[in-house]
C-alpha positions in Angstrom: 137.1 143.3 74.7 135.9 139.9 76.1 132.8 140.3 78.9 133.8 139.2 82.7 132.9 135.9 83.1 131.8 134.5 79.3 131.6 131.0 79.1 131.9 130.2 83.0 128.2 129.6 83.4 126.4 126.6 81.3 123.0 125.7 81.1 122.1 122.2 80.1 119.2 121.8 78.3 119.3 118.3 77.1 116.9 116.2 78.9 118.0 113.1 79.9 116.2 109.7 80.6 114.1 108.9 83.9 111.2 110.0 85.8 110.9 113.5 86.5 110.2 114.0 90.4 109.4 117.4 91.6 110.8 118.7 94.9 107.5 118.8 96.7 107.1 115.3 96.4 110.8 114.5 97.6 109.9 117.0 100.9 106.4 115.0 101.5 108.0 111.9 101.0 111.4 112.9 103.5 108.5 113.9 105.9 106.5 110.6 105.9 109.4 108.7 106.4 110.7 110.7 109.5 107.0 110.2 110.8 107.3 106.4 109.8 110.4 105.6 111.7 109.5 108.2 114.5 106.5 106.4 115.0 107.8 102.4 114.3 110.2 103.8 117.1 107.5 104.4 119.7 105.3 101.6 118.6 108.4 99.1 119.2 109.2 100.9 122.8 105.2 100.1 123.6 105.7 96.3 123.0 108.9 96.1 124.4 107.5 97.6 127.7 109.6 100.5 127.9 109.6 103.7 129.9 108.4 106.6 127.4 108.6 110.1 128.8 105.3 112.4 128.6 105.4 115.4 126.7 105.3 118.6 128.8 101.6 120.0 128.9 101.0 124.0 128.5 
């Protein structure tokens, strides 16, 4: 009698070619870029005289 599920699950163990980049780096680098743009974003609205809003103080 054949088990429930044989075969349906496959694990690929081949490595394949290209740098390896763990998942910490990717979240670092997603972060830096938000604060990047975030802060090109407020730097531009400076120079371009704009009114910025003040964060609320507690």
């Amino acid at each position: 009698m054949p088990v429930a599920g044989a075969g349906l699950i496959r694990f690929f163990e081949e490595e394949t070619a290209g740098p390896k980049i763990g998942p910490g780096i990717v979240v670092i680098t997603c972060v830096a870029l938000i604060i990047v743009i975030i802060a090109s974003l407020y730097l531009n609205a400076l120079q371009s005289g704009a009114n910025i809003p003040k964060l609320p103080t507690f």
